[in-house]
DRENDO-1510 file (C-alpha; in Angstrom, 1 decimal, always signed):
<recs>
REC; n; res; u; v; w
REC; 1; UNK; -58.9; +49.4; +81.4 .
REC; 2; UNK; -59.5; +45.8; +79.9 .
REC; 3; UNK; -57.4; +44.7; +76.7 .
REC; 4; UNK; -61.3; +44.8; +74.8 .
REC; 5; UNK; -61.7; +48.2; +75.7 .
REC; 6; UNK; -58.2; +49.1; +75.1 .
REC; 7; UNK; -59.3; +47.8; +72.0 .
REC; 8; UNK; -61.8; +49.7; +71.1 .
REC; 9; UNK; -60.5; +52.3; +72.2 .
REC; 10; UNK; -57.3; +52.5; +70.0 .
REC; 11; UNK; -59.1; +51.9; +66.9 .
REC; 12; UNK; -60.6; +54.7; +67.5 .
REC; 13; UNK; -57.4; +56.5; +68.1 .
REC; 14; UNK; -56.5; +55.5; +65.0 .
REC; 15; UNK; -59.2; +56.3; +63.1 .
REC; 16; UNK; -58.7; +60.1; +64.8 .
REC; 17; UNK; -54.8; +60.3; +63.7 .
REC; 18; UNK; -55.3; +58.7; +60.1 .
REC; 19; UNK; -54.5; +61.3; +57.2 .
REC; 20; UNK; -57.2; +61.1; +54.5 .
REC; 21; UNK; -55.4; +62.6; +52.1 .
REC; 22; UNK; -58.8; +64.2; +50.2 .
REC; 23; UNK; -61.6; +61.6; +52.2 .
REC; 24; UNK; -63.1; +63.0; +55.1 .
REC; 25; UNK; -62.4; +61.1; +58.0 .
REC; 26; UNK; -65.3; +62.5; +60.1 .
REC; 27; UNK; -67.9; +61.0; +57.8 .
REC; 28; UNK; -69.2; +58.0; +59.2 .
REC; 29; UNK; -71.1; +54.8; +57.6 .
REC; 30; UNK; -71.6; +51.7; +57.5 .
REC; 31; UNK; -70.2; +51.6; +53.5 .
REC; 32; UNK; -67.3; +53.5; +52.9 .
REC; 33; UNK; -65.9; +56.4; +55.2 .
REC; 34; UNK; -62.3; +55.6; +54.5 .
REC; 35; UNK; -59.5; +55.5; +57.1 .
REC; 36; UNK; -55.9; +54.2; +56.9 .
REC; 37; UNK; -52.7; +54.5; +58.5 .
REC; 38; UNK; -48.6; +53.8; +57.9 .
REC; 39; UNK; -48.5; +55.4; +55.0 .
REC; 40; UNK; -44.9; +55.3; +53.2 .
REC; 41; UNK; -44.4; +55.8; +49.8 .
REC; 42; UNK; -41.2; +55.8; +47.9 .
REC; 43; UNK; -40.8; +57.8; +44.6 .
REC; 44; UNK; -37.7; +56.5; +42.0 .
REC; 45; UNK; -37.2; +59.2; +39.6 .
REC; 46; UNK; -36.4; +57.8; +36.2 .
REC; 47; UNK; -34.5; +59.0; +33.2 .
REC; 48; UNK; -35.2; +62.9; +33.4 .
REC; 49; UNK; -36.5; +63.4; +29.8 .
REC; 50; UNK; -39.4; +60.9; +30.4 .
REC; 51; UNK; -40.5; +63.6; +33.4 .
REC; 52; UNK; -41.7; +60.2; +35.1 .
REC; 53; UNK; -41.3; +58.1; +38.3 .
REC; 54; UNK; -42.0; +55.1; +39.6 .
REC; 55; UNK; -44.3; +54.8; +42.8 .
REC; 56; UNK; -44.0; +52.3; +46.1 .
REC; 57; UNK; -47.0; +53.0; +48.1 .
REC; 58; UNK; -47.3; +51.3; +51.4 .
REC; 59; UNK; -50.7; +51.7; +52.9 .
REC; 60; UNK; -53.2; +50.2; +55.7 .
REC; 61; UNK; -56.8; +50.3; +55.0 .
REC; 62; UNK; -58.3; +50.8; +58.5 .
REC; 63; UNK; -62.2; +51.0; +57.9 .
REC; 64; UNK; -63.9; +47.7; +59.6 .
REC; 65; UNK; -65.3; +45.7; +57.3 .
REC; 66; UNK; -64.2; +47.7; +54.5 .
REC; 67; UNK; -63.5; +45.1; +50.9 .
REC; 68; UNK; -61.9; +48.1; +49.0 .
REC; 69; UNK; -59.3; +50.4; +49.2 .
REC; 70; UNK; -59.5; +53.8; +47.0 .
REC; 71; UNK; -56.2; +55.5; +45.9 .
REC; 72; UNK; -56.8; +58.8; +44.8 .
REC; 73; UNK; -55.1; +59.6; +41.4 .
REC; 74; UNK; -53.2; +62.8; +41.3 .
REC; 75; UNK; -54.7; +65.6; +38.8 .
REC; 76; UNK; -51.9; +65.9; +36.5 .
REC; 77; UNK; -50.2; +62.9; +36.9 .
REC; 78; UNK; -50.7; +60.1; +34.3 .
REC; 79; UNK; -50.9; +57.0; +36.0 .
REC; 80; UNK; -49.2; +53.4; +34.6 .
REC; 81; UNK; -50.3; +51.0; +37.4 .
REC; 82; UNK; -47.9; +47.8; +37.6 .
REC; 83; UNK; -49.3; +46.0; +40.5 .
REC; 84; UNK; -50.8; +45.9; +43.8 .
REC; 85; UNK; -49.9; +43.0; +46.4 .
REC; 86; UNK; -51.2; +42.1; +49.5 .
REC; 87; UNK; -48.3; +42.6; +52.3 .
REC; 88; UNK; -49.9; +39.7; +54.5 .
REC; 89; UNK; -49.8; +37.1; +51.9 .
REC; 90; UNK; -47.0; +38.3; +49.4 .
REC; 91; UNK; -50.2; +37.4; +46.5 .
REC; 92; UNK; -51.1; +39.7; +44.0 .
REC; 93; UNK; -54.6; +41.8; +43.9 .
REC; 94; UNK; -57.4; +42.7; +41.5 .
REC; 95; UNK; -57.9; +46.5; +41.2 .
REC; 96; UNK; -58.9; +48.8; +38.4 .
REC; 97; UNK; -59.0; +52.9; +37.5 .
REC; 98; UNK; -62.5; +54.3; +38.5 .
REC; 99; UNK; -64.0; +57.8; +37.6 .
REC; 100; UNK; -65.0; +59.3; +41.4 .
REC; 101; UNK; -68.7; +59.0; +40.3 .
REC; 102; UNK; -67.7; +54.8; +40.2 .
REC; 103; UNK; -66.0; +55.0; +43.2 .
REC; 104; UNK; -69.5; +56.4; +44.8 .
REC; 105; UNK; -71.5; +53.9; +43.5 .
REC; 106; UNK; -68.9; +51.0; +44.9 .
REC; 107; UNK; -69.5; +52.7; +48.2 .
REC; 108; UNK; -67.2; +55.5; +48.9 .
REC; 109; UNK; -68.0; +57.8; +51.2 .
REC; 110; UNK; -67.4; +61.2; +52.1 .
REC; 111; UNK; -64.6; +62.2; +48.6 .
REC; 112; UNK; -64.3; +65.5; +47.6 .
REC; 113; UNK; -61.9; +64.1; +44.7 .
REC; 114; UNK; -63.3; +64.7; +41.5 .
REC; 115; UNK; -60.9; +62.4; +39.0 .
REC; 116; UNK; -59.8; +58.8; +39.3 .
REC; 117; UNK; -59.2; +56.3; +42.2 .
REC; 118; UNK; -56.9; +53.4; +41.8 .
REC; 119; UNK; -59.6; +50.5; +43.3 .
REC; 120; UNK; -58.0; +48.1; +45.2 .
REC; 121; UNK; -60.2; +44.5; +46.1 .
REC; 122; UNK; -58.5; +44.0; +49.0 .
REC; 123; UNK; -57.7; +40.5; +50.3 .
REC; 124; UNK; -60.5; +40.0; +52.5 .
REC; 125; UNK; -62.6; +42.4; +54.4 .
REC; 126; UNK; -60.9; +44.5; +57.2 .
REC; 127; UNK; -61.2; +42.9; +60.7 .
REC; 128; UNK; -62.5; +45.1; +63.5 .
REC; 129; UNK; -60.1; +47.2; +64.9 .
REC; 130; UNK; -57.3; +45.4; +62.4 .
REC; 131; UNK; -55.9; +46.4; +59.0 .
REC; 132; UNK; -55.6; +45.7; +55.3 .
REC; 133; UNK; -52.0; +46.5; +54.2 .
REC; 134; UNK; -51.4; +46.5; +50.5 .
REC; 135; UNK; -48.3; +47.8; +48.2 .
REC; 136; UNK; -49.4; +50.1; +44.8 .
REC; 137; UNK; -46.6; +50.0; +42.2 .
REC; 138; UNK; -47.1; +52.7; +39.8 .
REC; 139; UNK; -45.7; +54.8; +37.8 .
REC; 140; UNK; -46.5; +58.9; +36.6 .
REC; 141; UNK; -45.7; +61.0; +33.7 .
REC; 142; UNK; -45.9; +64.5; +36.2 .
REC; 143; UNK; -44.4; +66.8; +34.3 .
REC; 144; UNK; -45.6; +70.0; +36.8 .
REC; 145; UNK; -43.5; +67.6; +39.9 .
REC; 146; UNK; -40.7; +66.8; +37.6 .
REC; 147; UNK; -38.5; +68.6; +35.3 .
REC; 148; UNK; -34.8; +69.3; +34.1 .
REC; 149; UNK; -33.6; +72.7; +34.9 .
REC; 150; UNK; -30.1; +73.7; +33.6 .
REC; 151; UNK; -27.9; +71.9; +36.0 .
REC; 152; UNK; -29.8; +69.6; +36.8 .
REC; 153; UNK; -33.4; +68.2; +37.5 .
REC; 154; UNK; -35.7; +69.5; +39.9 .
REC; 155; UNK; -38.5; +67.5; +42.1 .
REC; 156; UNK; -41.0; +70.0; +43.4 .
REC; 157; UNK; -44.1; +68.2; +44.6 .
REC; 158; UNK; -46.4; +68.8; +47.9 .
REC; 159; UNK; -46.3; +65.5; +49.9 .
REC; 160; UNK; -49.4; +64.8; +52.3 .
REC; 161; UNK; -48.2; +61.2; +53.2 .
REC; 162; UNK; -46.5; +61.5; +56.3 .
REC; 163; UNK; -43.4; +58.7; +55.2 .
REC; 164; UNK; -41.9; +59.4; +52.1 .
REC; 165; UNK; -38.7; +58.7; +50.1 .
REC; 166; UNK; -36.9; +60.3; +46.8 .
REC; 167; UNK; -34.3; +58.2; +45.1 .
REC; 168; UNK; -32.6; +59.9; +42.7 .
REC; 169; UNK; -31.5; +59.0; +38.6 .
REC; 170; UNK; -28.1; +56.9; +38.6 .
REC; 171; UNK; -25.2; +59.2; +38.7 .
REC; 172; UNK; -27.2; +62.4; +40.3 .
REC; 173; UNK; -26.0; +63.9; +43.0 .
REC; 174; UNK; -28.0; +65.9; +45.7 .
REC; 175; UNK; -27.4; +69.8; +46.0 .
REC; 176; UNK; -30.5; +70.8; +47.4 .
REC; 177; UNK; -33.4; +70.1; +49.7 .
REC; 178; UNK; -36.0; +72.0; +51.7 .
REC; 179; UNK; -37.0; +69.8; +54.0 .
REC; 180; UNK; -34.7; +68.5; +57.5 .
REC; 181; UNK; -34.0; +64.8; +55.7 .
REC; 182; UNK; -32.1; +61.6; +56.1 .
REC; 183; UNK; -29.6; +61.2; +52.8 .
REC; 184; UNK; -28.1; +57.4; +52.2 .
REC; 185; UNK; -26.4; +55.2; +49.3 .
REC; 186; UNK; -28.6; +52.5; +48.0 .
REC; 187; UNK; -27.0; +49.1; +47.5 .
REC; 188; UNK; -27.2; +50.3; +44.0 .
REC; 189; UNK; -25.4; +53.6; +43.9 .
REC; 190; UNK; -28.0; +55.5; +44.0 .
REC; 191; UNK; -28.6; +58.1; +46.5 .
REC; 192; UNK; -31.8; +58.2; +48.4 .
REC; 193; UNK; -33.7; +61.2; +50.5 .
REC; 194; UNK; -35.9; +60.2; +52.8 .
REC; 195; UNK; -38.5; +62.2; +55.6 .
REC; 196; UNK; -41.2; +61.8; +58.5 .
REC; 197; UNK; -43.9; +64.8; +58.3 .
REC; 198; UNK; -45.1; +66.8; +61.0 .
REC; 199; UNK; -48.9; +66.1; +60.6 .
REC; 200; UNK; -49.2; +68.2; +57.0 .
REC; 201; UNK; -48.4; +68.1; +53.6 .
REC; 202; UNK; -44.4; +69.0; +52.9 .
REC; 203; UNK; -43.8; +71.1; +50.0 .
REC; 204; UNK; -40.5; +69.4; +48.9 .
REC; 205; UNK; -38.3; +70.8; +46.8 .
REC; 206; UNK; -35.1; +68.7; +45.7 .
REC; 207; UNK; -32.5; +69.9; +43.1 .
REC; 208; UNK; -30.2; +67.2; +42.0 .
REC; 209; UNK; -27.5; +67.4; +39.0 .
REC; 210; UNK; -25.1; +64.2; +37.5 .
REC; 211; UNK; -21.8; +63.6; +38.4 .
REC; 212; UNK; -19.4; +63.2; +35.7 .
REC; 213; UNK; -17.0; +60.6; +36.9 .
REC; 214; UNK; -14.5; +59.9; +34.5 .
REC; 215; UNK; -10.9; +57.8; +35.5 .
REC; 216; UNK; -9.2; +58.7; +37.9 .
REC; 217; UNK; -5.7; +60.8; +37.0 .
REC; 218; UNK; -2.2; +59.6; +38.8 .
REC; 219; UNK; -1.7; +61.2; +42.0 .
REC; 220; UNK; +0.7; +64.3; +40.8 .
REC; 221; UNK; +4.3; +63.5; +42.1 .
REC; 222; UNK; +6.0; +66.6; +43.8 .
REC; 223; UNK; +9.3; +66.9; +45.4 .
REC; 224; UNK; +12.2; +64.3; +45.0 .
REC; 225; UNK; +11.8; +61.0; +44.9 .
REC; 226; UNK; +14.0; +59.5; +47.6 .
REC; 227; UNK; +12.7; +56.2; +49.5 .
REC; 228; UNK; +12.3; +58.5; +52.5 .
REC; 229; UNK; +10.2; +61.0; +51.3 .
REC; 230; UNK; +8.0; +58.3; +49.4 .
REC; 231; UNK; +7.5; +56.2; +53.3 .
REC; 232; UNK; +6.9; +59.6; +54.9 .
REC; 233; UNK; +3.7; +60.2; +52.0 .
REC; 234; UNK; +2.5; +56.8; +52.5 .
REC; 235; UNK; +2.6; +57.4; +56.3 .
REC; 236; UNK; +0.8; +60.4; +55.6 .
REC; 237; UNK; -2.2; +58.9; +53.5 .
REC; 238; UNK; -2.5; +56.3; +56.2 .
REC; 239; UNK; -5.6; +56.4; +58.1 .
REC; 240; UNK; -5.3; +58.0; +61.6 .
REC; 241; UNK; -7.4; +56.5; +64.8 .
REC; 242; UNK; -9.9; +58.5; +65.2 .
REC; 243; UNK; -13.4; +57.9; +67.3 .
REC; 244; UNK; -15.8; +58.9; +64.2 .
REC; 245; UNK; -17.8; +55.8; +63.8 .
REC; 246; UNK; -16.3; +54.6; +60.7 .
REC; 247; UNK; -18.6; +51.4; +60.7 .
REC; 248; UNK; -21.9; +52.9; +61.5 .
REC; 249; UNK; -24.7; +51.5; +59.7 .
REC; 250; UNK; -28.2; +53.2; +59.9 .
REC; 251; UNK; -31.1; +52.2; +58.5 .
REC; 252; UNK; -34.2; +54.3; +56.3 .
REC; 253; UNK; -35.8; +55.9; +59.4 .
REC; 254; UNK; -38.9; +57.0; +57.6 .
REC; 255; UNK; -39.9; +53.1; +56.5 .
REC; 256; UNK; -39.7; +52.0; +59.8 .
REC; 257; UNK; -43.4; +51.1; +61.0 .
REC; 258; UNK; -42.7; +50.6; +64.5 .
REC; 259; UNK; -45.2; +52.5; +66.7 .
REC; 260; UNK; -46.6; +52.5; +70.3 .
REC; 261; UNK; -49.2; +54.3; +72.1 .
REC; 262; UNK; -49.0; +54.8; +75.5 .
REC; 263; UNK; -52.5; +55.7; +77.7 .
REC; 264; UNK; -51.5; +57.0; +81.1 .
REC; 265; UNK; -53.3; +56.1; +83.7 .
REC; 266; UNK; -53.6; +57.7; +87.0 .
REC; 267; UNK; -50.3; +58.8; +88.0 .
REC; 268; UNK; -50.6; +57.3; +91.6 .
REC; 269; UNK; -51.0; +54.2; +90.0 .
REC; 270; UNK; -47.7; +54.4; +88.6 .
REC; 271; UNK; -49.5; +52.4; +85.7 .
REC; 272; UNK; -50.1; +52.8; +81.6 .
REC; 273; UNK; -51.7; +51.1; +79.2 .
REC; 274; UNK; -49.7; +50.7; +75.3 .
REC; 275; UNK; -50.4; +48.9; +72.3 .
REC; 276; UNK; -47.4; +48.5; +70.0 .
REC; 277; UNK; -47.3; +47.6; +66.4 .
REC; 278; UNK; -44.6; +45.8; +64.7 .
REC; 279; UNK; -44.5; +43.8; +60.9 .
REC; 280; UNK; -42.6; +40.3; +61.0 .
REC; 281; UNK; -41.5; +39.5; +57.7 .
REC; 282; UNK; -38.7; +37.3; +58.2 .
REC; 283; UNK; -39.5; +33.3; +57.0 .
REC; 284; UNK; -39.9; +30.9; +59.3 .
REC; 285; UNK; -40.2; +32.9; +62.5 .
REC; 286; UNK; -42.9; +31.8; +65.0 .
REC; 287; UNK; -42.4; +34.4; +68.2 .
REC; 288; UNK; -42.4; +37.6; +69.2 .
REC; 289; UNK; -40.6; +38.4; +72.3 .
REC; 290; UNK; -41.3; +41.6; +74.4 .
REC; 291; UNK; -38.2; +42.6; +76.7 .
REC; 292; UNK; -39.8; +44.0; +79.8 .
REC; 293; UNK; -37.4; +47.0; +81.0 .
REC; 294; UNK; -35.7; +46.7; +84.4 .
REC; 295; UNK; -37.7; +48.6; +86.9 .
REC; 296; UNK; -40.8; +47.7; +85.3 .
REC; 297; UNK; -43.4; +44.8; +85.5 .
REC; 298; UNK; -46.0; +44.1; +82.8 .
REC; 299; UNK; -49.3; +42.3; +83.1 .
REC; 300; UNK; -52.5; +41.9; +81.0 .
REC; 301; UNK; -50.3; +41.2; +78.2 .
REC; 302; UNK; -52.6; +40.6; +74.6 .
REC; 303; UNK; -51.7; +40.2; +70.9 .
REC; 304; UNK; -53.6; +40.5; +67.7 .
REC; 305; UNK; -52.5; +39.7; +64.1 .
REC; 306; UNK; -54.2; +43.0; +63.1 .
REC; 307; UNK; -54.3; +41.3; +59.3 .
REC; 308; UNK; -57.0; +38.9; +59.9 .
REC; 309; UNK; -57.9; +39.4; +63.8 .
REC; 310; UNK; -56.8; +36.6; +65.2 .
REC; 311; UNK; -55.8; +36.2; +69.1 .
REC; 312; UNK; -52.7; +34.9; +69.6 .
REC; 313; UNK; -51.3; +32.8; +72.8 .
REC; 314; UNK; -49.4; +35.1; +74.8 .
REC; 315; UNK; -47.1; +34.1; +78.0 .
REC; 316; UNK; -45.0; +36.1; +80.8 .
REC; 317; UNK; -41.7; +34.1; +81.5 .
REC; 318; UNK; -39.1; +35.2; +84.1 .
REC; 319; UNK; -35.8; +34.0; +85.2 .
REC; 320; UNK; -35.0; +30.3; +85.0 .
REC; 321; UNK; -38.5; +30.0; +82.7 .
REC; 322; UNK; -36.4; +31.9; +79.9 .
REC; 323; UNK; -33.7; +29.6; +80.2 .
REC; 324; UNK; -35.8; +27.0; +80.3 .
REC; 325; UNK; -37.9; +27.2; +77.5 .
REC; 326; UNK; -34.3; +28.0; +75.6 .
REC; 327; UNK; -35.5; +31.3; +74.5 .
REC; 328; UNK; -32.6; +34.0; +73.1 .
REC; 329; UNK; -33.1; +37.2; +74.2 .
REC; 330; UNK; -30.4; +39.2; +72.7 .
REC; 331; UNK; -29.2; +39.8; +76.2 .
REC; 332; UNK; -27.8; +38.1; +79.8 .
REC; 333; UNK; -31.2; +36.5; +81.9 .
REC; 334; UNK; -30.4; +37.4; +85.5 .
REC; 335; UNK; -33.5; +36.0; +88.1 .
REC; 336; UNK; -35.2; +39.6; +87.5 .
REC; 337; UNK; -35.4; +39.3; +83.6 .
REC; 338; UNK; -39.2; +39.3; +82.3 .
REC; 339; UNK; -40.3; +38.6; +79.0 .
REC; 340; UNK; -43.6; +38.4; +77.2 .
REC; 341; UNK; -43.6; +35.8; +74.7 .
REC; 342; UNK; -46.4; +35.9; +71.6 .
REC; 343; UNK; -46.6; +32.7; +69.7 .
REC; 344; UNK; -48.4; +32.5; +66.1 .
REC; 345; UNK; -47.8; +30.5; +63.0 .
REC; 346; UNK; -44.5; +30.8; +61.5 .
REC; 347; UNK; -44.2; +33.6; +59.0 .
REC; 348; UNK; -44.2; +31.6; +55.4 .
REC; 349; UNK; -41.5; +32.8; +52.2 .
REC; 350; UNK; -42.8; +36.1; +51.0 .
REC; 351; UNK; -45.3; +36.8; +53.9 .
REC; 352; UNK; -45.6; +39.0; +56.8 .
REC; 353; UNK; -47.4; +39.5; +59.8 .
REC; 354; UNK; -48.6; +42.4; +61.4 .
REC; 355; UNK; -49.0; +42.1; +65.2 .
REC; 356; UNK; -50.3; +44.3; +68.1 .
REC; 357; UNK; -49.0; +43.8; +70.9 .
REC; 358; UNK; -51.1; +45.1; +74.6 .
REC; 359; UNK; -50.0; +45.3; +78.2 .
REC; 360; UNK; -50.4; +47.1; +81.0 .
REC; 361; UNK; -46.7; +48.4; +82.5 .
REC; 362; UNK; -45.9; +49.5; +86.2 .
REC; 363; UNK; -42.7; +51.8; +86.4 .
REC; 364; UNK; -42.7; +53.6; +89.8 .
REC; 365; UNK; -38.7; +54.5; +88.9 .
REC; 366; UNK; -40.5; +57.2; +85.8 .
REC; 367; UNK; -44.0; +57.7; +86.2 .
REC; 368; UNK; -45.6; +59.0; +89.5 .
REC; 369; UNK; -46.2; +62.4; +91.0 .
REC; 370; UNK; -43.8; +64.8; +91.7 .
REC; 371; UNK; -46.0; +67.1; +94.6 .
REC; 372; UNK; -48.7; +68.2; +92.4 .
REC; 373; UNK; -47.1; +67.6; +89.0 .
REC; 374; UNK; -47.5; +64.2; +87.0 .
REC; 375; UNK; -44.1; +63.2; +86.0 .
REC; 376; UNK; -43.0; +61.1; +83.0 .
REC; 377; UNK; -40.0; +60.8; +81.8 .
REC; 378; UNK; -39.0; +57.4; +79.7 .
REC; 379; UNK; -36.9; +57.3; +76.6 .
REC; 380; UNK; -38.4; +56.3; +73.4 .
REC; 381; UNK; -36.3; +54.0; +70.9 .
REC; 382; UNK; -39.3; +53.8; +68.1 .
REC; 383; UNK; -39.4; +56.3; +65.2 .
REC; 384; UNK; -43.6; +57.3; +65.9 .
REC; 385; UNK; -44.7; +57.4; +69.7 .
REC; 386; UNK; -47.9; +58.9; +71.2 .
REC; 387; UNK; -48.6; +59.5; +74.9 .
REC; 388; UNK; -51.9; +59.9; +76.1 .
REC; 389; UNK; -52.6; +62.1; +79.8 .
REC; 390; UNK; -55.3; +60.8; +81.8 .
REC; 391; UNK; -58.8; +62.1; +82.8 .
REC; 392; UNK; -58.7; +65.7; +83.9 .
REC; 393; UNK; -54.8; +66.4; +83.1 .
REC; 394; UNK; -53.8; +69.8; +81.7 .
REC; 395; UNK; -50.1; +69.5; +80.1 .
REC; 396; UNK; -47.4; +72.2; +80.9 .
REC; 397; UNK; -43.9; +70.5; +80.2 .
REC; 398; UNK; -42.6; +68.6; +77.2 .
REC; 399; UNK; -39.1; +68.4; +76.8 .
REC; 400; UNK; -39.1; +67.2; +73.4 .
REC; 401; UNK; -41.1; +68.7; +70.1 .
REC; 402; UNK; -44.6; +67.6; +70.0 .
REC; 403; UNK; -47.6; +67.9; +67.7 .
REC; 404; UNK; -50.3; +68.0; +70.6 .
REC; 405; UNK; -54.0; +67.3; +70.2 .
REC; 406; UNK; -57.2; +66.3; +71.7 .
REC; 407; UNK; -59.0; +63.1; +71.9 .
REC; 408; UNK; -62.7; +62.6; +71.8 .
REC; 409; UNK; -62.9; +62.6; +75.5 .
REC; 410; UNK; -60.8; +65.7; +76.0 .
REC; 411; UNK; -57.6; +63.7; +77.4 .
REC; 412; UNK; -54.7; +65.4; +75.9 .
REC; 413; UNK; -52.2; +63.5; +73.4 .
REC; 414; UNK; -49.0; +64.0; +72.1 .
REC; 415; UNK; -47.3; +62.7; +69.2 .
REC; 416; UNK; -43.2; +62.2; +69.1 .
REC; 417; UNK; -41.7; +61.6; +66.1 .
REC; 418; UNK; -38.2; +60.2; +66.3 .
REC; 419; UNK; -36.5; +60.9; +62.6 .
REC; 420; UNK; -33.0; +60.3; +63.3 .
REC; 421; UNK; -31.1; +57.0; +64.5 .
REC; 422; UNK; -31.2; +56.4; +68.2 .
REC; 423; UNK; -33.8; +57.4; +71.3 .
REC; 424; UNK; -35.0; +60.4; +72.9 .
REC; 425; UNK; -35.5; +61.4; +76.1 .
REC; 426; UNK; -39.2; +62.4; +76.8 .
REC; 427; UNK; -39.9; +64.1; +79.8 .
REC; 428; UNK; -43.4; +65.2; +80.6 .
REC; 429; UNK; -45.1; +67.4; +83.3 .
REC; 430; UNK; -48.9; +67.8; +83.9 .
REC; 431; UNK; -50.8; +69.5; +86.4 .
REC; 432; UNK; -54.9; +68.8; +87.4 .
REC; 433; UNK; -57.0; +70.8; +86.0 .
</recs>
């Protein structure tokens, strides 16, 4: 498989896994059948009486050639709009509210959404197979999503987006939640619920009430107060060694927009195709490099800046050539170290880049046959991971949860979502069909 059919063939992939939210992805048109992906959005809730709260929405409009982006406005909900930025260029963009009837006549396709759309004029039309990523900063008046019970406030609200986070009033705790989710202190104080979806909406509940903190009262002196027993109480409130991992940092799993694709090819080969995407935002950083794991051996290597569609230079170095080139890996370079190296311009202050990166891997160690069985089994470090069978494979192990589907050309796919810090083990068995 060639990097231009690779190409082709994982925009279509994308255009089959993209949410809609409302549009109906299997219309198709030259005007507006809208697709997107990497979705996130992040929901502050405000002061409780106001029954409002402030939206982050993080979205890619995929649809080639596509100058507008339509964001659906809840029924319900009374939009404020505040701003929408393009994510490649840090620069602000015209939009406006539309009735669905004007977002027909611009050239939306395929809506069954009968109230308003947010219309973004995105920064430049959508390159083939690449993506328009924007930020929506908005707020809603919801009082049906938002409202103070008796102890507390409730947040009630059915969430299609597949990436979402709740942070929480100042000085609210958290005492309930429906859905499996990741709970962190902002920089702020204030505490943050986050989630990844399992390919449908998530009815969340969350029930939060304030903490009352008021000073803190004198530690309550018992017993005599001899020098001994006050060392043997200070011993006692001294912290013991223990292996808990007192300095563990973890980051918000659900904004992380790291994703790869992998496209088996046949298991004799030992071979498979991926594409992985990844968002450079830090100033001033000109390269991308792509540690190849030991055991494996890449070629065909290919990147995009999927903002604009632009081919970037792309080079294998191994060894000495690391060295050489003084290139820091992160890591030791022994004579068997590979590493693709994608150059572009560096990333300028408040821009990003969105790259995709393509190769073709070799790993004879985890991918082969196992007598009549294809065997996979590779550990995946990203949060959102899809593996693709080849031709004429039927699947009949997975080790790890997957939402499992079809593609166009009947190949089975399988998508593994990773919502917690660290990797998981994926081990897969198939048999011929």
């Amino acid at each position: 498989m060639t990097p231009r059919s690779l190409r082709y063939l994982s925009g279509t992939l994308l255009a089959l896994l993209t949410p809609t939210h409302g549009l109906d992805a299997r219309e198709s048109s030259p005007g507006f059948a809208q697709h997107q992906s990497d979705s996130y959005t992040r929901y502050e809730l405000l002061d409780p009486p106001t029954q409002s709260f402030r939206i982050l929405y993080d979205v890619s409009a995929t649809t080639s050639g596509a100058r507008f982006y339509f964001n659906p406005i809840r029924k319900g909900s009374e939009p404020t709009v505040h701003a929408v930025t393009d994510l490649a260029s840090g620069k602000s963009l015209e939009w406006k509210l539309v009735s669905a009837e004007a977002a027909e006549a611009a050239g939306l396709m395929g809506s069954s959404h009968d109230g308003q759309f947010i219309q973004v004029s995105l920064a430049r039309p959508v390159p083939e197979g690449g993506e328009g990523r924007i930020r929506i900063d908005k707020t809603y008046k919801d009082p049906g999503s938002y409202s103070s019970e008796a102890q507390g406030i409730v947040f009630e609200r059915s969430l299609g987006v597949p990436r979402n986070a709740v942070v929480l009033p100042p000085g609210f705790e958290v005492v309930g939640c429906n859905y499996p989710s990741q709970v962190a202190t902002e920089e702020d104080g204030r505490i943050r619920v986050s989630f990844m979806g399992r390919g449908s909406s998530v009815p969340l509940r969350l029930v939060a009430r304030p903490l009352f903190a008021g000073p803190k009262a004198p530690r309550k002196q018992t017993g005599g107060g001899g020098s001994g027993q006050i060392e043997a109480r200070e011993a006692e409130s001294r912290p013991v060694p223990v292996s808990a991992r007192l300095d563990f940092e973890f980051t918000e799993r659900a904004f992380e927009d790291r994703e790869i694709v992998y496209f088996l090819l046949q298991p004799e080969t030992h071979s498979f195709r991926l594409y992985h995407d990844y968002t450079e935002e830090r100033p001033g950083v000109d390269r991308y490099l792509n540690v190849v794991r030991p055991g494996s051996r890449a070629k065909e290597p290919s990147a995009t800046i999927l903002d604009t569609g632009e081919e970037l230079e792309v080079e294998t170095l191994r060894g000495r050539e690391i060295t050489e080139k003084g290139l820091d890996i992160g890591e030791p370079v022994t004579e068997e170290t590979e590493v693709v190296v994608i150059w572009f311009d560096p990333v300028g202050e408040g821009e990003s880049k969105r790259l995709r990166i393509e190769e073709t891997y070799t790993d004879a160690g985890r991918y082969g046959l196992d007598g009549d069985h294809l065997l996979w089994d590779r550990s995946f470090g990203r949060s959102r991971n899809t593996v693709v069978l080849p031709a004429g494979w039927s699947l009949t192990d997975s080790s790890v949860p997957a939402v499992v589907d079809e593609t166009e050309a009947e190949e089975i796919r399988l998508h593994f979502q990773n919502d917690r810090p660290g990797v998981i083990e994926v081990l897969i068995r198939a048999r011929r069909r």
